[in-house]
C-alpha positions in Angstrom: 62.6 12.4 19.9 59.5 14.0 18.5 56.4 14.6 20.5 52.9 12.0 20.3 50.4 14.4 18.8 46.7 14.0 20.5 45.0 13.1 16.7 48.4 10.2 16.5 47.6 9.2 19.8 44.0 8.4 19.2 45.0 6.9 16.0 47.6 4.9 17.4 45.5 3.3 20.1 42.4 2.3 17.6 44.9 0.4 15.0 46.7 -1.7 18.2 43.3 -2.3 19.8 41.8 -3.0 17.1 45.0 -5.2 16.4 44.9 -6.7 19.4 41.1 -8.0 19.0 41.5 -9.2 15.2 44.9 -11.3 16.8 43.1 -13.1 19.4 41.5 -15.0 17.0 43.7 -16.4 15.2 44.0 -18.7 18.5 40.5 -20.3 17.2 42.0 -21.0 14.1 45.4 -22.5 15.2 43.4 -25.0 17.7 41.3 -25.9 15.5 43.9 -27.0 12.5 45.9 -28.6 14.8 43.5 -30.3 16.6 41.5 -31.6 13.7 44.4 -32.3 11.3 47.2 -32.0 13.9 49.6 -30.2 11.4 52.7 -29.6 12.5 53.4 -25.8 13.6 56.2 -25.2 11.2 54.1 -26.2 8.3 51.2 -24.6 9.4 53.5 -20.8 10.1 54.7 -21.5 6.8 51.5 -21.5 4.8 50.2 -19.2 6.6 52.9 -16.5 5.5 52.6 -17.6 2.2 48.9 -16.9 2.1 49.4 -13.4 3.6 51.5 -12.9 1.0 49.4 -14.1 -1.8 46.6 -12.4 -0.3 48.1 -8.8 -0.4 50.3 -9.2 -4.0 47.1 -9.2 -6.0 45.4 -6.2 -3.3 48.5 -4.1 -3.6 48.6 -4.5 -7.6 45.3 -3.6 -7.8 44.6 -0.8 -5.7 48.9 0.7 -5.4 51.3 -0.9 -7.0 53.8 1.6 -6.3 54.0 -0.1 -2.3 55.9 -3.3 -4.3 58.5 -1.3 -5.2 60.3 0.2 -2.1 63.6 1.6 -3.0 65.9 -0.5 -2.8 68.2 0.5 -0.1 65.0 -0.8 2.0 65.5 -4.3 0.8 68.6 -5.3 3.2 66.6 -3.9 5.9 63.0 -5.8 5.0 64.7 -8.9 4.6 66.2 -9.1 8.1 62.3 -7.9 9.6 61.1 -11.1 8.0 64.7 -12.9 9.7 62.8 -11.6 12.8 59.5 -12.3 12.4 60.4 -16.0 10.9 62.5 -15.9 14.9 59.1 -15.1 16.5 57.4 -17.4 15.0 59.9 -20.7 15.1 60.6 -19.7 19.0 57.1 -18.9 20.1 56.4 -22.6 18.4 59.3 -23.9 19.8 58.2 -22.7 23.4 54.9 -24.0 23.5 56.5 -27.1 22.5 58.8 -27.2 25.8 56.9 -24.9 28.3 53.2 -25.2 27.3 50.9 -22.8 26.5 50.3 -20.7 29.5 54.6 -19.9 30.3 55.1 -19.6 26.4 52.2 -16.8 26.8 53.4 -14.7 29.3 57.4 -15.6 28.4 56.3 -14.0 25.2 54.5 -11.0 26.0 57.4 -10.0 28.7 58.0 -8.5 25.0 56.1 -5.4 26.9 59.1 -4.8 28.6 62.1 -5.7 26.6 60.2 -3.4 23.9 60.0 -0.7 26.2 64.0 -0.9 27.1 64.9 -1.6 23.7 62.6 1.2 22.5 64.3 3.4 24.9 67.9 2.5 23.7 67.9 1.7 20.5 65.1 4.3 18.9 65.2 6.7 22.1 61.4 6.4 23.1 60.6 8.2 26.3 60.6 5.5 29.1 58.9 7.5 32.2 57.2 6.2 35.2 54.1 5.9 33.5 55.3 3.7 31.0 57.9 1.4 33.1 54.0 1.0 35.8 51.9 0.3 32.8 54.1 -2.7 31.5 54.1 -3.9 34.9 50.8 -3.8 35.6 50.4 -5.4 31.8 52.7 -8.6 32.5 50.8 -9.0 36.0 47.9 -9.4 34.2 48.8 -12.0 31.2 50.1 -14.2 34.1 47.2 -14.6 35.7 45.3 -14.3 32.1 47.3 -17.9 31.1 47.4 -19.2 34.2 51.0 -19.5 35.0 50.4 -19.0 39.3 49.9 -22.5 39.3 54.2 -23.3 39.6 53.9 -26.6 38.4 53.3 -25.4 34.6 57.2 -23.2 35.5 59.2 -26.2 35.6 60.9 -25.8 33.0 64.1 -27.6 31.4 67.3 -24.6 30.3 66.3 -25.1 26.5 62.3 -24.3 27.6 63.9 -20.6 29.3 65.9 -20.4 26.1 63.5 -20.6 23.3 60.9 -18.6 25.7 63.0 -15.5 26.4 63.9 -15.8 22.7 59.9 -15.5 21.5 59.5 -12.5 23.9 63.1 -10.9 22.7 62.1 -11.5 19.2 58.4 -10.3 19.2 59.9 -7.1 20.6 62.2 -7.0 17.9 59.6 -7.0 15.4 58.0 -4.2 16.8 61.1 -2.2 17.1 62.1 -2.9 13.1 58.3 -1.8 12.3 58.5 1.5 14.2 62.5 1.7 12.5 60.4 1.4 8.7 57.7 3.6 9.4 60.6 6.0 10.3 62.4 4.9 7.0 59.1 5.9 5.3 58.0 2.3 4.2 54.4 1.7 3.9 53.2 -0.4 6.7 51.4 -2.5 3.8 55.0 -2.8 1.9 56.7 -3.9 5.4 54.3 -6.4 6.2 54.0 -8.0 2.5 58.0 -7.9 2.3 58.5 -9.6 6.1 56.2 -12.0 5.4 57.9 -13.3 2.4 61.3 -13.2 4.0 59.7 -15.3 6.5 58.1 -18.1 4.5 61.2 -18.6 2.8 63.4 -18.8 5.8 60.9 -20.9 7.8 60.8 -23.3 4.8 64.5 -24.1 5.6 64.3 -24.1 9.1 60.7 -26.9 8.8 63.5 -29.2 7.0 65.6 -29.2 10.3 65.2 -32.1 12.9 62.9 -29.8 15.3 59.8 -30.3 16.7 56.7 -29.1 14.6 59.0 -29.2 11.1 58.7 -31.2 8.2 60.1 -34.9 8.6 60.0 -35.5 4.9 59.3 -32.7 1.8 56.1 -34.5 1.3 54.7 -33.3 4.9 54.9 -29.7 3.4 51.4 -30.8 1.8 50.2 -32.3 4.9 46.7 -31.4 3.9 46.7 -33.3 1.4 43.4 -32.8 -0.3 41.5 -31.1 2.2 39.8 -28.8 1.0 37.9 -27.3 4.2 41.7 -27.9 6.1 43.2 -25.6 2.9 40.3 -22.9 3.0 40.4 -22.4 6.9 44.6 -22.2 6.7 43.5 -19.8 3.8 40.5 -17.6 5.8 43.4 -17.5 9.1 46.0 -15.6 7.0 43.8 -13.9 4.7 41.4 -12.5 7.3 42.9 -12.8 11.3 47.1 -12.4 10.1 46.9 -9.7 7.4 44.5 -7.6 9.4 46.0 -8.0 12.6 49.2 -7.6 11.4 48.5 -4.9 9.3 46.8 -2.9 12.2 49.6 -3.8 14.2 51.6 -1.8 11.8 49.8 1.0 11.3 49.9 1.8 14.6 53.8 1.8 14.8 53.2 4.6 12.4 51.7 6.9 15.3 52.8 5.2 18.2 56.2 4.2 19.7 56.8 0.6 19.7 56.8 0.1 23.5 53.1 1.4 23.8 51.9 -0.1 20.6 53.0 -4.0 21.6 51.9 -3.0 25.6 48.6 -2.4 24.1 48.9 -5.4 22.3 49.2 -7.1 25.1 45.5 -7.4 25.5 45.5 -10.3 23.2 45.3 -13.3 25.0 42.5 -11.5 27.3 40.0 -11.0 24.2 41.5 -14.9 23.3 40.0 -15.9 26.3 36.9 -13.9 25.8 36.5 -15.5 22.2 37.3 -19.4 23.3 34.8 -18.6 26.6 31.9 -17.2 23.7 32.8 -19.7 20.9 33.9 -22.9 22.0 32.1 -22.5 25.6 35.9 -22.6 27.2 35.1 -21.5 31.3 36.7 -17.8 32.0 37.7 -18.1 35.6 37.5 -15.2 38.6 41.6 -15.1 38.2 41.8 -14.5 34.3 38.7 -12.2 34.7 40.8 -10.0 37.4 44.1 -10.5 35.1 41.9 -9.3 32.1 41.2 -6.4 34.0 44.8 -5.7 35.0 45.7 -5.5 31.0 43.2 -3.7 30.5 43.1 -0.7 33.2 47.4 -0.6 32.2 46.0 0.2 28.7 43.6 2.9 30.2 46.4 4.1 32.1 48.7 4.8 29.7 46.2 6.3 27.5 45.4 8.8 29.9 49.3 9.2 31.0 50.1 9.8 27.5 47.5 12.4 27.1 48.2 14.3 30.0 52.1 14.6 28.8 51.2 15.5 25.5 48.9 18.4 26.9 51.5 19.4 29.1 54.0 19.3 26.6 52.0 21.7 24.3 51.5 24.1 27.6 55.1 24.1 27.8 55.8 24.7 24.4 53.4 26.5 22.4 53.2 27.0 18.9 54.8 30.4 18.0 51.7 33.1 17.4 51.5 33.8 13.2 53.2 37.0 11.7 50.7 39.9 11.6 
């Protein structure tokens, strides 16, 4: 596999920090349109892909056109990243649904680790001691972040372990297939625009099955109704929060390998609780301040892992001296 330069490194890390930190609010958002309008979560993932989508068309015809016109050998493969990220987003819905919040958050960021195997098998990433301590240290950390030592919030029935294990497999999946386009050159702006769409079209069939947070009748598809502040939030959380994060989140599987990208990712539902504890006066306790901490200092840990093996890779390998 190639080697991580020091400038992609740095790179790398700002896009899925800054990623991470744009993501965690979304949270606010979703809470607060299911709370206040208590729209089902099918509906709600459904226009909220289709806003992406209509959110980046007119961007992408404005400012480079060119990004809506992949070749189209790509198409095959952009259709089944959307399959995938419509399967993230039906299972992580479908977990919360049977496990709860706090098991459907860490079931789904044990992504860390099934990206880092997959990674390794699938797109041969390295996977060294460093990387196999910092996703350990990572999934420590979202435990205690969402509260998941307490064991009642684990019992869970076979179809609850099912649809979990399938948001974590899944969310890993998406990162793999956007580190797979960034190495097909696709535009992490044409990727995200294209999966997106896939996804709201897919997700529209699966609303009309008999599963919970789907459509019971075509007419809940509008379950808004005239609302207009209900329409311009759902608006404001895929225009702003969703293209943003996402869009970060892909620009860093430009520079980074997928395993590090969605590690560092993992730092979501630590600046979630940061953002509910500012905003909405949620209490932060002493456990998901110390499992905070744990994502964090595995972030800071790889960072410096990373950059000591890319200096001593260049020590071991140095560029050939120019012809005189």
């Amino acid at each position: 596999m190639s080697q991580i330069t020091a400038p992609n490194l740095a790179r790398g890390y700002v896009a899925a920090l800054g990623a991470a930190a744009v993501l965690s609010t979304t949270a606010i958002f979703i809470r607060h349109l299911t709370v206040t309008y208590a729209i089902p979560a099918l509906v709600l993932a459904i226009w909220r892909d289709v806003f992406v989508v209509m959110t980046l068309l007119p961007i992408l015809l404005i400012v480079r056109p060119v990004l809506l016109h992949p070749a189209r050998r790509h198409i095959p493969f952009l259709a089944i990243y959307g399959v995938v990220l419509a399967t993230f987003n039906a299972m992580w819905t479908l977990s919360v649904a049977y496990n709860g919040a706090a098991v459907a958050t860490v079931m789904a960021y044990c992504s860390a680790a099934f990206t880092a195997l997959l990674g390794w098998w699938l797109l041969k990433e390295d996977l060294d001691w460093g990387k196999i301590g910092a996703v350990a240290l990572s999934l420590g950390g979202c435990v205690l972040v969402a509260g998941a030592l307490d064991p009642s919030v684990w019992r869970m029935n076979p179809l609850g372990i099912l649809t979990g294990v399938l948001s974590g497999l899944s969310y890993a999946g998406y990162s793999l297939m956007g580190r797979s386009a960034s190495q097909r050159g696709l535009s992490p702006w044409t990727s995200l625009v294209y999966a997106f769409g896939f996804a709201a079209l897919l997700l529209l069939f699966v609303a009309q099955l008999p599963v919970p947070g789907g459509a019971s009748r075509p007419a809940d598809l509008f379950w808004l109704g005239t609302s207009l502040p209900g329409w311009g939030l759902l608006f404001l959380l895929a225009a702003g929060p969703t293209v943003a994060g996402f869009g970060l989140y892909n620009v860093s599987l430009v520079h980074l390998p997928s395993s590090i990208t969605n590690l560092i990712v993992t730092l979501e539902p630590t600046f979630t609780a940061i953002t509910a504890y500012l905003l909405l006066g949620e209490r932060l306790t002493a456990i998901q301040g110390l499992g905070g901490l744990l994502i964090l200092g595995a972030v800071v840990f790889l960072r410096l892992h990373q950059g000591h093996t890319a200096r001593r890779r260049r020590l071991a390998d140095p560029a050939p001296a120019a012809p005189a």
